[in-house]
ZAVEX-877194 format. One record per residue (C-alpha): residue number from 0; x, y, z. Coordinates in steps of 0.1 Angstrom, whole numbers, plus 5000, padded with zeros to 4 digits. Layout:
% ZAVEX-877194
(NUM,(X,Y,Z));
...
This chain:
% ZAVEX-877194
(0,(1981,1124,4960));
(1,(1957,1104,4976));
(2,(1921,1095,4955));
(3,(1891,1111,4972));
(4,(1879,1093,5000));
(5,(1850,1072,4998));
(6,(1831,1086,5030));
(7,(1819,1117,5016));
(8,(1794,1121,4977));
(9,(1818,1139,4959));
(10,(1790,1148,4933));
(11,(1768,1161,4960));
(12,(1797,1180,4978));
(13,(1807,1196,4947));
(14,(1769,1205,4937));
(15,(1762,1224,4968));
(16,(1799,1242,4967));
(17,(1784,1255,4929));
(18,(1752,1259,4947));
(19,(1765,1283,4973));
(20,(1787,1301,4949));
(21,(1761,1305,4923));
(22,(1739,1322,4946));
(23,(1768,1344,4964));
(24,(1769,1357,4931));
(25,(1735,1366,4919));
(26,(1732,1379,4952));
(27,(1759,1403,4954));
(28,(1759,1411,4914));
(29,(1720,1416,4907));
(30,(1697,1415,4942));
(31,(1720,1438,4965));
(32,(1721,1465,4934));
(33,(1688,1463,4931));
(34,(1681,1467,4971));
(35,(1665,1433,4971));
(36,(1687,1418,4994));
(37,(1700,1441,5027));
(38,(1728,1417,5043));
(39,(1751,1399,5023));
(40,(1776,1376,5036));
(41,(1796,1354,5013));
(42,(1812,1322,5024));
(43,(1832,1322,4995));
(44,(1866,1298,5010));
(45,(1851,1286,5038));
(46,(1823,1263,5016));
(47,(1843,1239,5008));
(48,(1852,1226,5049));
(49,(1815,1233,5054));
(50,(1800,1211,5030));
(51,(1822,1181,5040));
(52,(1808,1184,5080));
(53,(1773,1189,5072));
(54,(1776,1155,5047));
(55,(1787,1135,5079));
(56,(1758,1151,5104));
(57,(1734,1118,5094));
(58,(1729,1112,5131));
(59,(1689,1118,5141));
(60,(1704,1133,5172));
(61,(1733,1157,5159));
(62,(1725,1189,5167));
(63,(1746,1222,5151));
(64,(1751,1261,5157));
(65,(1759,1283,5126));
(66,(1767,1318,5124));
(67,(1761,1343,5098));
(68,(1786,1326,5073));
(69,(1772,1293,5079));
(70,(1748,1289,5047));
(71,(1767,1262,5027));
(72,(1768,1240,5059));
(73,(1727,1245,5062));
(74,(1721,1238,5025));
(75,(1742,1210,5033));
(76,(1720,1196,5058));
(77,(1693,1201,5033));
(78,(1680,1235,5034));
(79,(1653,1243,5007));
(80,(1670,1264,4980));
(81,(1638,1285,4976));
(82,(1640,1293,5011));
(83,(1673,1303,5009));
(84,(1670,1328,4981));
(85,(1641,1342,5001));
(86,(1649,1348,5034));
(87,(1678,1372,5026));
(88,(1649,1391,5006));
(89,(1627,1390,5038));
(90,(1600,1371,5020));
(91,(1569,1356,5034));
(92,(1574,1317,5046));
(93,(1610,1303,5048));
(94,(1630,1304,5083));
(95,(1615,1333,5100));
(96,(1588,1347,5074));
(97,(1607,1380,5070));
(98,(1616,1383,5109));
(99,(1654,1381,5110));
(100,(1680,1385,5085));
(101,(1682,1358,5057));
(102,(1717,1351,5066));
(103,(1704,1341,5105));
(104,(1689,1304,5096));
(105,(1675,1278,5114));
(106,(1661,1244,5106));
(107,(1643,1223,5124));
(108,(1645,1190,5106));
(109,(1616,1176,5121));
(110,(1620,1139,5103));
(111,(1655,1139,5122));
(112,(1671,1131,5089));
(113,(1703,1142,5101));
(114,(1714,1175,5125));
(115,(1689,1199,5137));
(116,(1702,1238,5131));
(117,(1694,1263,5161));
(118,(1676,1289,5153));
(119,(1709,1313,5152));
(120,(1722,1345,5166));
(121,(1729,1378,5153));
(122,(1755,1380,5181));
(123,(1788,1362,5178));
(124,(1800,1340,5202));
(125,(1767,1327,5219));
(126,(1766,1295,5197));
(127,(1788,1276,5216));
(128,(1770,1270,5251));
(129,(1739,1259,5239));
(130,(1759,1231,5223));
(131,(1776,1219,5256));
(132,(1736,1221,5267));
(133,(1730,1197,5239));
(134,(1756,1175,5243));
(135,(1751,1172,5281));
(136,(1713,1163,5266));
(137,(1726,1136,5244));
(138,(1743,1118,5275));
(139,(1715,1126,5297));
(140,(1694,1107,5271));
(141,(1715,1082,5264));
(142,(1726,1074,5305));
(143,(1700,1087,5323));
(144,(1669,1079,5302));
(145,(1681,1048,5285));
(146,(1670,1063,5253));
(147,(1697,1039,5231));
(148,(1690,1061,5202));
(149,(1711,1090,5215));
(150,(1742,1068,5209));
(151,(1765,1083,5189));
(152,(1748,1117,5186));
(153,(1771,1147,5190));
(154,(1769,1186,5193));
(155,(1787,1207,5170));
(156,(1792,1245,5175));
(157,(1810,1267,5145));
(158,(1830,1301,5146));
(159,(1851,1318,5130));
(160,(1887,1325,5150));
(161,(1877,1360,5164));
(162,(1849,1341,5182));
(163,(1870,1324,5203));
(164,(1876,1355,5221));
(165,(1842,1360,5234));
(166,(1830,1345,5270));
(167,(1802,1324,5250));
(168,(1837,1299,5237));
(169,(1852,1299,5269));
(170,(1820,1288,5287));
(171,(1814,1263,5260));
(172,(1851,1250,5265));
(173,(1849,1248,5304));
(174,(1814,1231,5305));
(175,(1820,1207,5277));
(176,(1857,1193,5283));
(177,(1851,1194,5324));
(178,(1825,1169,5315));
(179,(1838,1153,5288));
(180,(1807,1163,5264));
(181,(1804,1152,5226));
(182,(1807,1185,5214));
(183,(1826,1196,5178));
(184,(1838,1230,5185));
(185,(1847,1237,5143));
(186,(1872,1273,5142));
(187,(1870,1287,5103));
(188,(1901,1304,5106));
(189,(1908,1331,5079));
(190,(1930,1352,5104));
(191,(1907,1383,5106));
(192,(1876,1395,5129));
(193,(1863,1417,5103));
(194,(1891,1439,5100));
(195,(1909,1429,5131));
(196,(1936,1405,5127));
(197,(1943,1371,5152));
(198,(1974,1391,5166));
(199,(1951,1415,5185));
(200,(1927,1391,5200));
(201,(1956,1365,5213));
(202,(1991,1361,5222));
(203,(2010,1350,5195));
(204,(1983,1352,5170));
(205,(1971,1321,5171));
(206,(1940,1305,5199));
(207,(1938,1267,5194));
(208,(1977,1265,5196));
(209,(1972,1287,5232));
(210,(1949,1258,5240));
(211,(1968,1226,5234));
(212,(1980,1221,5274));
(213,(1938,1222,5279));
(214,(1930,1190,5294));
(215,(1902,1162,5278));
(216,(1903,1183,5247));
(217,(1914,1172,5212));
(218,(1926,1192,5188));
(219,(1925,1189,5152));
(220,(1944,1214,5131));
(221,(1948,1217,5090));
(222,(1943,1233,5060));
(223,(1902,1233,5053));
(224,(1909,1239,5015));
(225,(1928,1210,5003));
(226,(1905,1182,4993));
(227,(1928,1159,5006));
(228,(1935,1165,5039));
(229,(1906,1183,5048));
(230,(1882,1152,5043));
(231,(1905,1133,5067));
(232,(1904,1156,5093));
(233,(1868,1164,5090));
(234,(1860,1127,5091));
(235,(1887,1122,5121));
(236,(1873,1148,5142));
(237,(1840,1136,5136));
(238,(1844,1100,5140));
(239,(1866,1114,5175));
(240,(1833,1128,5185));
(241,(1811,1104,5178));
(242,(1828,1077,5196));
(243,(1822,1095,5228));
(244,(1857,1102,5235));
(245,(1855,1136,5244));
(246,(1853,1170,5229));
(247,(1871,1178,5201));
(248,(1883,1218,5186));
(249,(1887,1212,5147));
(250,(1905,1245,5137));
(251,(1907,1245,5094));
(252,(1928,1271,5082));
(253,(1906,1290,5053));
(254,(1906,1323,5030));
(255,(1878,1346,5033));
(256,(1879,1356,4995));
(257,(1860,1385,4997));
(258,(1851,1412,5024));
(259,(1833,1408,5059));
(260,(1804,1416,5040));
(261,(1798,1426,5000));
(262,(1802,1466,5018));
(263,(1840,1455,5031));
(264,(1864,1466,5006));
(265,(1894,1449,5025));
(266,(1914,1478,5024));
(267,(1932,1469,5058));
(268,(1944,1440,5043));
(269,(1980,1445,5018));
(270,(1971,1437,4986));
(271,(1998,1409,4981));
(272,(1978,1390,5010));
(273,(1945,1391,4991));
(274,(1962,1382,4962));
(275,(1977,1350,4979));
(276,(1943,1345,4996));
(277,(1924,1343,4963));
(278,(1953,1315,4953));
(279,(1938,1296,4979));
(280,(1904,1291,4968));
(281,(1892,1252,4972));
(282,(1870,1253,4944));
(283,(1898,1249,4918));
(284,(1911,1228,4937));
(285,(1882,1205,4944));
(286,(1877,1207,4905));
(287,(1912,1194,4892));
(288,(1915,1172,4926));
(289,(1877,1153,4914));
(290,(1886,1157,4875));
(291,(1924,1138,4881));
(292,(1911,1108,4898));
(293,(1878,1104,4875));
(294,(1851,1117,4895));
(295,(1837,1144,4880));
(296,(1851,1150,4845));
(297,(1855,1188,4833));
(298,(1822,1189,4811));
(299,(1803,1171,4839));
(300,(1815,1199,4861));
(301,(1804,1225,4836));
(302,(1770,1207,4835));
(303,(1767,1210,4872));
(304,(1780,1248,4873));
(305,(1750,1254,4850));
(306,(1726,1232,4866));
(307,(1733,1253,4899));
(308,(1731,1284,4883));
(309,(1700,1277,4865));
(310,(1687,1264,4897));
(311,(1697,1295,4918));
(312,(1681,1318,4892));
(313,(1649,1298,4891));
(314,(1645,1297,4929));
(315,(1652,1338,4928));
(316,(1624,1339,4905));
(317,(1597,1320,4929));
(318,(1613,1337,4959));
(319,(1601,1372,4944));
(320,(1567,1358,4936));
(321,(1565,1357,4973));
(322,(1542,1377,4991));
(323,(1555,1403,5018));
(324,(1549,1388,5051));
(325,(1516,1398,5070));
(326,(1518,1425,5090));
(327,(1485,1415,5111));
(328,(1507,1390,5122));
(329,(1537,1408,5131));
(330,(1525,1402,5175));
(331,(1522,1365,5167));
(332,(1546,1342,5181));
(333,(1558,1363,5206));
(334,(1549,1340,5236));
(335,(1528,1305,5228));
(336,(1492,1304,5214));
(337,(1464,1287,5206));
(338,(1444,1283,5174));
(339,(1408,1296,5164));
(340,(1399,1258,5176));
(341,(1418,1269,5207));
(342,(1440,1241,5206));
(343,(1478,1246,5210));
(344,(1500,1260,5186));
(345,(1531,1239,5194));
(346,(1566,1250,5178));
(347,(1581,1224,5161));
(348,(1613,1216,5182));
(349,(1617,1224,5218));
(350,(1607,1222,5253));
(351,(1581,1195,5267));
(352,(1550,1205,5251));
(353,(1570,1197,5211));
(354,(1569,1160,5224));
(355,(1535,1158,5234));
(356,(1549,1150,5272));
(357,(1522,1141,5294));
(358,(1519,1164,5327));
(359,(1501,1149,5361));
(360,(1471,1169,5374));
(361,(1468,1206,5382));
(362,(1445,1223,5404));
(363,(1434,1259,5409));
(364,(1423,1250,5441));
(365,(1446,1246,5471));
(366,(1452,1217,5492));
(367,(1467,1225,5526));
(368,(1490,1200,5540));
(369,(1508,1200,5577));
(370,(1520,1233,5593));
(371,(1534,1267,5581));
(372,(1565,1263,5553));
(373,(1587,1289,5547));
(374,(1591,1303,5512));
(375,(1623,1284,5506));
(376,(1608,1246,5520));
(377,(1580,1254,5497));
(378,(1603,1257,5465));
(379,(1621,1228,5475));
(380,(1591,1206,5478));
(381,(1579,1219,5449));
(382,(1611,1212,5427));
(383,(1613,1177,5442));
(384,(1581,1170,5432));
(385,(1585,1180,5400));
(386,(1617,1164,5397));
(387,(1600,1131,5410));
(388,(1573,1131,5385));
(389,(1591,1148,5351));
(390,(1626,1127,5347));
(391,(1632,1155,5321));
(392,(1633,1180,5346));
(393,(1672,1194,5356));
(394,(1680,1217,5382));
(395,(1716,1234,5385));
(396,(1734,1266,5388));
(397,(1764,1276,5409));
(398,(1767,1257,5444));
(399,(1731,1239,5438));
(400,(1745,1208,5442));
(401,(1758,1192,5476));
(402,(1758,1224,5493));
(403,(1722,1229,5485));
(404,(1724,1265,5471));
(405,(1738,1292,5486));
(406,(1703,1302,5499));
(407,(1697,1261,5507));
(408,(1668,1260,5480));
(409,(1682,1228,5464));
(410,(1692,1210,5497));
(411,(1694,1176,5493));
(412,(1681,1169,5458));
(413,(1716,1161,5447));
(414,(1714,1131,5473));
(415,(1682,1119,5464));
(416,(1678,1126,5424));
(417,(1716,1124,5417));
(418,(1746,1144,5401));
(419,(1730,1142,5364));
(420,(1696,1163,5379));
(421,(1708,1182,5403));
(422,(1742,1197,5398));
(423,(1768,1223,5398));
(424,(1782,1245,5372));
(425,(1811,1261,5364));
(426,(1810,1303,5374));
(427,(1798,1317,5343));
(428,(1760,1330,5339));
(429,(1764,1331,5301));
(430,(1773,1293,5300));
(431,(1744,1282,5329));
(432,(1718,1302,5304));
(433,(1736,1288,5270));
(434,(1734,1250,5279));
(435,(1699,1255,5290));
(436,(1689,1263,5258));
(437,(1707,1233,5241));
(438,(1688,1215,5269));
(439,(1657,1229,5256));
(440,(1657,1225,5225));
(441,(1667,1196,5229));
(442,(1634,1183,5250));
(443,(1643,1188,5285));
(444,(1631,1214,5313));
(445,(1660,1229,5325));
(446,(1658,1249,5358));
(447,(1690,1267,5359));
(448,(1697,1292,5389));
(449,(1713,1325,5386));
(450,(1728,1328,5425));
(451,(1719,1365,5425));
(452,(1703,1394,5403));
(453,(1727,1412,5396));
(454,(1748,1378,5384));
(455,(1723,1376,5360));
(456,(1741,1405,5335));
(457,(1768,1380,5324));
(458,(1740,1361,5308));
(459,(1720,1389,5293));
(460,(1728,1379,5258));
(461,(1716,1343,5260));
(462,(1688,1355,5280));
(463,(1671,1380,5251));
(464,(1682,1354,5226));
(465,(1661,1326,5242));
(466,(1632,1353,5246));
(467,(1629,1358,5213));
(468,(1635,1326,5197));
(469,(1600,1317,5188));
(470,(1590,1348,5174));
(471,(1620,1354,5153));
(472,(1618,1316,5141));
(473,(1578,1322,5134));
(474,(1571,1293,5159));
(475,(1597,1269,5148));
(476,(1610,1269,5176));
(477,(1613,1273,5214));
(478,(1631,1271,5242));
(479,(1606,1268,5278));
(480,(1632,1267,5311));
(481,(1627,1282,5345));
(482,(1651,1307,5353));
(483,(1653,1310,5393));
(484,(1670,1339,5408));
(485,(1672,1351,5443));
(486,(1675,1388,5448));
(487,(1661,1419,5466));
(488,(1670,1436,5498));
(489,(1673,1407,5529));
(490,(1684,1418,5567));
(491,(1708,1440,5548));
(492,(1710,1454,5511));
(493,(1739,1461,5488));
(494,(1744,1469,5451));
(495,(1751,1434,5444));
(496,(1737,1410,5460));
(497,(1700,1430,5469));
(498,(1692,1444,5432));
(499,(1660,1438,5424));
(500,(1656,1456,5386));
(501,(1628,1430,5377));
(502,(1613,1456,5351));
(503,(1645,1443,5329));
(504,(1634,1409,5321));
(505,(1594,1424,5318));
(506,(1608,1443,5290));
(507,(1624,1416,5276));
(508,(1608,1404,5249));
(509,(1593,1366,5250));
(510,(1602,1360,5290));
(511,(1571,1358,5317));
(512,(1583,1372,5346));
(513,(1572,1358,5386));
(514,(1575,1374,5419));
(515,(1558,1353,5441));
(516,(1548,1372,5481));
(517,(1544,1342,5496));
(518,(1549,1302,5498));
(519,(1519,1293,5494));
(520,(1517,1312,5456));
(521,(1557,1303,5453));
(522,(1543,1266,5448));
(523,(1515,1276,5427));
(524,(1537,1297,5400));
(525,(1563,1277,5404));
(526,(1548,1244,5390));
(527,(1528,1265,5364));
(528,(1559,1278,5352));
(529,(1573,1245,5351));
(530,(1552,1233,5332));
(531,(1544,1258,5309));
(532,(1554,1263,5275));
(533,(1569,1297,5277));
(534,(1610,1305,5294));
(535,(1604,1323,5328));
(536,(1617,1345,5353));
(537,(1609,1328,5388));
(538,(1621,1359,5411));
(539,(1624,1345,5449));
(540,(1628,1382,5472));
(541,(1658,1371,5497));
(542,(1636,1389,5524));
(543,(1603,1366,5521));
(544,(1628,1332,5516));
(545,(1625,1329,5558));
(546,(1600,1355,5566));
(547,(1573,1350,5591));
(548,(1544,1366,5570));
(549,(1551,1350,5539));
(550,(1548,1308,5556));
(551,(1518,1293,5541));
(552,(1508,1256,5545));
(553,(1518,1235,5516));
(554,(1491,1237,5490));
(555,(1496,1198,5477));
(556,(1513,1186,5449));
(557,(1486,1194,5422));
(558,(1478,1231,5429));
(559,(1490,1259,5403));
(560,(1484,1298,5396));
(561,(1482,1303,5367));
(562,(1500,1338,5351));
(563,(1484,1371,5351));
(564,(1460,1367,5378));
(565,(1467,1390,5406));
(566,(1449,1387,5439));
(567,(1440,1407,5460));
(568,(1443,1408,5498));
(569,(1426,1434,5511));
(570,(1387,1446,5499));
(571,(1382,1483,5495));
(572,(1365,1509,5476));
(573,(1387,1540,5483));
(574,(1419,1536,5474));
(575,(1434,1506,5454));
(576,(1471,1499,5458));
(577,(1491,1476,5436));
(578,(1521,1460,5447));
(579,(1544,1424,5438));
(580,(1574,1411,5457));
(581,(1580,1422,5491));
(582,(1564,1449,5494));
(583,(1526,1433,5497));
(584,(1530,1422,5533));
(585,(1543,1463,5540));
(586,(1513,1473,5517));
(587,(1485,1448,5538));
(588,(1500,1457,5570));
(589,(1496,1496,5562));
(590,(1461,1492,5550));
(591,(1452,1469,5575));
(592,(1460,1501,5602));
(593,(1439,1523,5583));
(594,(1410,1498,5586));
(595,(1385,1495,5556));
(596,(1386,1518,5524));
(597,(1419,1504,5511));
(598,(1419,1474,5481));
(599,(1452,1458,5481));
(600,(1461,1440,5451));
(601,(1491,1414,5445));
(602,(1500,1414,5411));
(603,(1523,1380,5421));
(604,(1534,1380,5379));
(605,(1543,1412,5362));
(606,(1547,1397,5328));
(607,(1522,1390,5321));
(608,(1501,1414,5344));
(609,(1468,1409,5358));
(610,(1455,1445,5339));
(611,(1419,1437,5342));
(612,(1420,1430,5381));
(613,(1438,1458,5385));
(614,(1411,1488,5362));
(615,(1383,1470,5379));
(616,(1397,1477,5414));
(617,(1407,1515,5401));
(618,(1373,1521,5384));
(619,(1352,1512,5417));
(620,(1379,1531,5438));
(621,(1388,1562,5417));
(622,(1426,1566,5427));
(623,(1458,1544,5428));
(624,(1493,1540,5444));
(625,(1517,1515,5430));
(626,(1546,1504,5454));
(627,(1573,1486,5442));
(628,(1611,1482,5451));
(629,(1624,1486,5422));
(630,(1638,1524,5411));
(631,(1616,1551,5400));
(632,(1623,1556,5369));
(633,(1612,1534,5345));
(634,(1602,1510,5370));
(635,(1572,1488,5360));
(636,(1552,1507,5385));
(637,(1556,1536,5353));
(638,(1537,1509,5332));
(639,(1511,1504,5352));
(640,(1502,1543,5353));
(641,(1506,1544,5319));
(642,(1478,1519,5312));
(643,(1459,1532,5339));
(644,(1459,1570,5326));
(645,(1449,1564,5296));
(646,(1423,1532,5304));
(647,(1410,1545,5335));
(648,(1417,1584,5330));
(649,(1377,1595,5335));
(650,(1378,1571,5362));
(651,(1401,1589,5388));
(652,(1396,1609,5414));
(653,(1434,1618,5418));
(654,(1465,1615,5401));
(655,(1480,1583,5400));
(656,(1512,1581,5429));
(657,(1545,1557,5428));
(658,(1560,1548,5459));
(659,(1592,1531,5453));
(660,(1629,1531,5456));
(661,(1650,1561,5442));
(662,(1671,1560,5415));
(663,(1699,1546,5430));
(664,(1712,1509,5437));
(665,(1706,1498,5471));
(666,(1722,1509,5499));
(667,(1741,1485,5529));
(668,(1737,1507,5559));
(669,(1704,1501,5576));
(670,(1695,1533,5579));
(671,(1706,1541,5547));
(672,(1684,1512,5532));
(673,(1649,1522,5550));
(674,(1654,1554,5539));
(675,(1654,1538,5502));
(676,(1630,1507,5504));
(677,(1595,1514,5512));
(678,(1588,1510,5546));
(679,(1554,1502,5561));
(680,(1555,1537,5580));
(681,(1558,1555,5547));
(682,(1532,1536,5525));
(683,(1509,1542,5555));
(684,(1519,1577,5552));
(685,(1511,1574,5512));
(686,(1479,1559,5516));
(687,(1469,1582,5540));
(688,(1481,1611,5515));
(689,(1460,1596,5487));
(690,(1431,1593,5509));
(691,(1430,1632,5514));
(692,(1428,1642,5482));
């Protein structure tokens, strides 16, 4: 046998795998009886593998994704122990001050000692694109911004083997061996999904040796309990890595000595298997393997077992002196904020505004350059503009790239900003959303585009995770990008490329959500949300991309609008009519027949939404009509009455009215489709209802 290798402190490895297993069992023996702790999860077999990666993560610019079983690898990267013991009992402070379940950590590291922790997921699988976003970063760093300090840096992503089924691997796998990423992809393989063994989720039984025809991808394959050869491997895969050869899949065959949680009794499993798993444990082994060569002798390994123990308990005790989290704060967090000194309440690791960058000069005010642009020129000028002055801005998506977007947004800003800022992307939604956020947190503004609305459901996972990622991380973290997607009705609509459903992403938690009705306000929210410290929707309607009404001048390179302030086209005092999208030119153009009497606002952001503008109008006016595209029911427009009823309820005259599409997707036949979408003819006809009430 072969005398334990010098790159790893064998004292230090073996503390933490005590650690970990001291507090997996005061957890499961005394705080889960006594309801103290609500979601156990033991890593008892896999500690040992974990322990060893984390000890080689010294990088400043490593970067890592966990999952639920991850703790030993996150106390290996230096976790405080207090915090720890705390977070599973939803104490005050710690990762997430009681927001999330102890076992979902995150750690910023904010001296860059060694790998960052995202803030993880409750979901599995959606920890391994935001690592090919973070390795991308670390070569965009490295290559494009000549930061020298990103050398060597590398990504690492960890699952167990039932993850490997989920989209959120294969994304990872396409993005980050098509470009040949520094990305880690670390398999704990016990041969179970909970109770659902490798031999359902794959041919054979067995995923990495599926993959070993994939092209630029190493793979490393062992057993992650012997202390001999799992070292090596570790250190091989990493070293691999680091050297920027590629991407790497370490798969480390491990037990899971215990149930999926301390609930799982393991009864699918035969009991000779779980008596041959327990055989397997690589604590013993770790013991007799340190004690035979003189490391750690078998007192001084009863002197640590103790020390951990005593330490665990100790940090128990100061965890439960911790008071409950505040529940005046429980709205905090949810989108960026300032101070009682109003000055910025910056997370700790993501986006721009986390390192301080410097933006050029904004302007309310517009400045009106040359002739008439079209929606789409005007998002083009605006995005090279931003790309021109902000080299951490990225644009990609599907087909951005030398075609220019399948709607021509991008058109030649591949050419002139090159394939590392302007690019194409492999067809998956999930993995264009999942590298953002590794691009995010990782300092960059990515601008990733979703081709279509209805592409966007793919992604819907990595979309609510990145919405609430500061609030659940209690401003630790953040991750600002600008999500553009085209969608809405054009000369023809269609259940999949015309949805419009924008009400989804208001209701998701932690997004702002932009519908701009013309170019001249496309600029203006556009470069807000660019540089703005929140993630956003940018919604561009298909129909208003080439649509005479909606040309504007361009407004110059410093104007904004900033988010929830509505304007409003039209000045009335008898009916007020609140609309977004592409239904304000049908709404102007209604009231505008009528003559006077008619108030005509543009909300132009529904998250947030301009409520203010909007009772002011209804208070002088005394009724309202909301038109919107989207359905009916549960259409934001059902928001907006809400408020309205109960805010304004002595105010009005009548009741409040919807005029929208009906509750079903949209329709391809013409006639078919201005039956469903609002047409100026029938919100004339509305306003003239409302009017004779």
């Amino acid at each position: 046998m072969a005398a334990p290798s010098n790159d790893y402190d064998w004292e230090r490895v073996a503390y933490l795998l005590l650690l970990s297993r001291a507090m997996d069992d005061i957890e499961e023996q005394e705080l889960v009886p006594a309801k103290l702790v609500f979601n156990q999860f033991s890593a008892r077999g896999h500690d040992l593998a974990q322990i060893l990666i984390g000890s080689l993560l010294t990088h400043p610019h490593d970067g890592a994704t966990g999952y639920y079983r991850s703790r030993p690898f996150v106390l290996s990267l230096g976790l405080d122990i207090v915090d720890a013991v705390a977070s599973p009992m939803a104490k005050s402070g710690g990762y997430s001050d009681g927001r999330d379940i102890g076992v979902v950590c995150n750690y910023p590291n904010v001296k860059r000692e060694g790998a960052m922790l995202f803030p993880m997921c409750g979901g599995v699988g959606s920890q391994f694109s935001p690592i090919s976003g973070w390795a991308q970063s670390i070569v965009y760093h490295r290559d494009e911004l000549k930061d020298t300090s990103y050398q060597g840096a590398l990504g690492i992503s960890m699952g167990g083997d039932s993850s490997m089924s989920t989209s959120g691997f294969w994304a990872a796998l396409n993005i980050s061996t098509t470009n040949n990423l520094p990305h880690l992809i670390y398999i704990e393989d016990n041969g179970y999904g909970i109770s659902v063994p490798q031999e359902v989720q794959t041919p054979g039984g067995d995923q990495v040796a599926n993959l070993a025809a994939y092209k630029n991808l190493k793979i490393v394959d062992g057993d992650g309990t012997c202390p001999i050869e799992a070292p090596r491997l570790i250190k091989e895969a990493v070293d691999y890595v680091r050297a920027g050869l590629g991407t790497c899949i370490l798969r480390l065959r491990v037990p899971r000595l215990c149930g999926h949680t301390f609930q799982d009794t393991q009864t699918y499993k035969p009991a000779d298997l779980i008596e041959q798993e327990q055989t397997k444990d690589p604590l013993p082994k770790l013991k007799d393997h340190l004690e035979k060569y003189g490391v750690i002798s078998s007192d001084e390994w009863q002197i640590l077992e103790e020390k951990a123990y005593e330490e665990v308990r100790g940090a128990v005790e100061i965890a439960k002196a911790r008071p409950e989290p505040d529940t005046n704060k429980l709205k905090r967090y949810v989108y960026a904020e300032k101070d009682q000194y109003n000055n910025p309440e910056i997370q700790l690791r993501g986006g721009l505004h986390a390192d301080d960058h410097q933006f050029p000069a904004s302007s309310e005010t517009p400045d009106p350059q040359g002739p008439r642009l079209n929606m789409l020129t005007a998002i083009r000028n605006t995005l090279d503009y931003e790309l021109q002055t902000n080299p951490k801005v990225l644009v990609f998506g599907e087909d951005v790239g030398p075609k220019g977007g399948v709607h021509a947004a991008t058109l030649g800003l591949t050419d002139k900003f090159g394939e590392r800022r302007v690019f194409d992307t492999s067809l998956s939604e999930e993995g264009i959303i999942g590298r953002s956020v590794g691009m995010a947190l990782s300092g960059l503004m990515p601008v990733p585009e979703i081709q279509f609305r209805k592409y966007a459901e793919p992604a819907a996972e990595q979309l609510t995770d990145t919405g609430i990622m500061r609030w659940r991380t209690n401003n630790q973290f953040a991750a600002p990008m600008v999500v553009r997607i085209p969608g809405g009705f054009a000369g023809r609509g269609d259940p999949w490329h015309s949805m419009s459903d924008e009400v989804e992403w208001a209701h998701k938690t932690g997004w702002q959500v932009v519908m701009p009705s013309n170019a001249e306000d496309a600029v203006g929210l556009l470069r807000y949300a660019l540089r703005d410290n929140n993630p956003t929707i940018f919604f561009e309607h298909r129909f208003l991309l080439d649509n005479r009404w909606a040309r504007r001048p361009y407004p110059g390179d410093e104007f904004i609008v900033p988010f929830g302030k509505a304007k409003t086209l039209t000045v009335g005092h008898k009916l007020t009519v609140v609309t977004w999208g592409a239904m304000v030119e049908r709404c102007e153009a209604a009231a505008l027949e009528i003559a006077n009497g008619i108030e005509v606002i543009d909300l132009r952001t529904i998250q947030p939404w301009d409520k203010e503008a909007v009772m002011t109008s209804v208070k002088k006016t005394g009724r309202c009509l909301i038109v919107h595209e989207d359905n009916l029911t549960a259409g934001f427009g059902a928001e907006i009455a809400a408020v309205l009823a109960k805010d304004c309820f002595f105010d009005l005259d009548a009741p409040i009215e919807r005029l929208t599409m009906p509750d079903t997707p949209n329709p391809h036949n013409i006639h078919l489709l201005n039956a469903a979408v609002p047409t100026q003819e029938r919100i004339h006809a509305a306003m003239l209802e409302m009017l004779a009430i």
